[in-house]
C-alpha positions in Angstrom: 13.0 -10.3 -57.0 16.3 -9.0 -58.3 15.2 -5.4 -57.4 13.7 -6.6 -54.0 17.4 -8.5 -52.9 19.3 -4.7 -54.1 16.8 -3.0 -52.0 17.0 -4.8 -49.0 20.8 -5.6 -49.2 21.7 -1.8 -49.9 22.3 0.4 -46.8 21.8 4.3 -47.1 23.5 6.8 -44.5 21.6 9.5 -42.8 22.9 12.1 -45.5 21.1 9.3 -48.5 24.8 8.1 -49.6 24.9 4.3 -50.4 27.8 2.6 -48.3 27.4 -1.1 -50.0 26.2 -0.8 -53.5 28.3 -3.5 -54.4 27.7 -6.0 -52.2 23.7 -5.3 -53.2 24.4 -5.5 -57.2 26.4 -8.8 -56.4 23.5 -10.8 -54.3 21.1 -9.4 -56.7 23.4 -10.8 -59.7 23.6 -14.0 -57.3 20.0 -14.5 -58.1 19.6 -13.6 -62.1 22.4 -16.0 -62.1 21.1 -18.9 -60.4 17.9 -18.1 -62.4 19.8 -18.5 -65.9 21.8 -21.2 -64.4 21.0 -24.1 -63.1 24.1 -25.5 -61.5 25.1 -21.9 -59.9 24.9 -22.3 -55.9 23.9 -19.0 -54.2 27.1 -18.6 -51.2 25.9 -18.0 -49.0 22.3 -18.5 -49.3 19.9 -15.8 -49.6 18.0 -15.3 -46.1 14.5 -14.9 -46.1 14.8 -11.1 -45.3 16.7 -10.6 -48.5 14.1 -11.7 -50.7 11.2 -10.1 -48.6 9.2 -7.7 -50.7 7.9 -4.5 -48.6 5.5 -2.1 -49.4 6.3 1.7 -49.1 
């Protein structure tokens, strides 16, 4: 799922360089932590096309 959220959160230019890496390692960390911790709150909450997994 952690993979998925980075995927789907990271946006690519038309030349294949990142421009939020970032902000996609911090809602994927959002989720490992909320996994390993049990009173983290994800802010804001992940949306449903975050956590979508897509085939090629």
């Amino acid at each position: 799922m952690a993979f998925a959220i980075f995927a789907n959160v990271l946006e690519v230019d038309e030349h294949g360089q990142t421009l939020n890496d970032g902000d996609a390692q911090y809602r994927a960390a959002q989720w490992i932590r909320a996994r390993c911790d049990p009173g983290y709150q994800v802010e804001p909450p992940l949306a449903a096309w975050e956590t979508e997994l897509r085939g090629p």
